[in-house]
N, C-alpha and C positions, 0 to 999 in steps of 0.2 A: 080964250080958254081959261077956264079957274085953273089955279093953284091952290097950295097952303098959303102962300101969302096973299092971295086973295080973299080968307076967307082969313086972313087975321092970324094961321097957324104958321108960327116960325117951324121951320125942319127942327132944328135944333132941340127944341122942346117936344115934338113927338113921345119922346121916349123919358121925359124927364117929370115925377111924380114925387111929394113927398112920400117920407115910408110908410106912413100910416094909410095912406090913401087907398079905397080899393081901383085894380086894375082890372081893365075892361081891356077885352083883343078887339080889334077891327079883322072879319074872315072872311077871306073872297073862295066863290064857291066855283066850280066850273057851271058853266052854260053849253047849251047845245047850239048858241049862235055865234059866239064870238069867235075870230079866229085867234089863234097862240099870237102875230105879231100886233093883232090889236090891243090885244091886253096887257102885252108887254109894252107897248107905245104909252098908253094911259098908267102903265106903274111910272115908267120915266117920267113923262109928260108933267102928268097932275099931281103925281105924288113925291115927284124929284129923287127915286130910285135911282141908282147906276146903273148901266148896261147890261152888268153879268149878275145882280143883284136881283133886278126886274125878269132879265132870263131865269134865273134860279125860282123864284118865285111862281113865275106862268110855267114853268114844266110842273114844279109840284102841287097847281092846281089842276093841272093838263093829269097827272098821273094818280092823283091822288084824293083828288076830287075837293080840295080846300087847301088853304094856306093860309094862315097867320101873318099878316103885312106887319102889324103894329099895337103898340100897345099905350095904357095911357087912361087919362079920366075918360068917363062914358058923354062926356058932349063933345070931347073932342073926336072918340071914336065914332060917335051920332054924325060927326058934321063930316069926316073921313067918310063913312057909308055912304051918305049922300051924294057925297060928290062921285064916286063910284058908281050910285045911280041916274046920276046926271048923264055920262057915259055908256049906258047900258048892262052893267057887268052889276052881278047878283054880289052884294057883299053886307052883311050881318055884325051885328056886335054881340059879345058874348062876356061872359064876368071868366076872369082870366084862368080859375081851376077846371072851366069847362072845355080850355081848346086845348 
């Protein structure tokens, strides 16, 4: 199964940018085939969400039709997306005044 430390991405650093840098979101969109506990499994899973973190996030793709997972440089968000779509689940990067 990938992880971030499979692909080289400490957790840690997810979120961690110089100031000047531009910030890119990683957004998972809803689909009409996933069910809600698989997408919460692959927030855990692959992306090492917490429990009620990953809940909180698959309801407000469930309800809302998108979520903001993360944020960060555009190749780290590039290689987050993919690995999303290695899993099946529709997820997009966007420059960070857009989500």
């Amino acid at each position: 199964m990938s992880s971030l430390e499979d692909m080289g991405l400490p957790q840690a650093n997810i979120h961690t940018l110089p100031v000047d840098a531009p910030k890119w979101v990683l957004v998972l969109h809803d689909d009409p085939v996933n069910l809600v506990n698989y997408v919460r499994w692959v927030l855990e899973t692959c992306l090492g969400f917490e429990i009620n973190q990953a809940y909180q996030k698959t309801m407000e793709v469930h309800k809302h039709g998108r979520a903001v997972l993360a944020a960060g440089r555009r190749e780290q968000m590039e290689q987050l997306a993919q690995l999303l779509h290695t899993h099946g689940l529709w997820a997009t990067i966007e420059p960070e005044q857009c989500s």
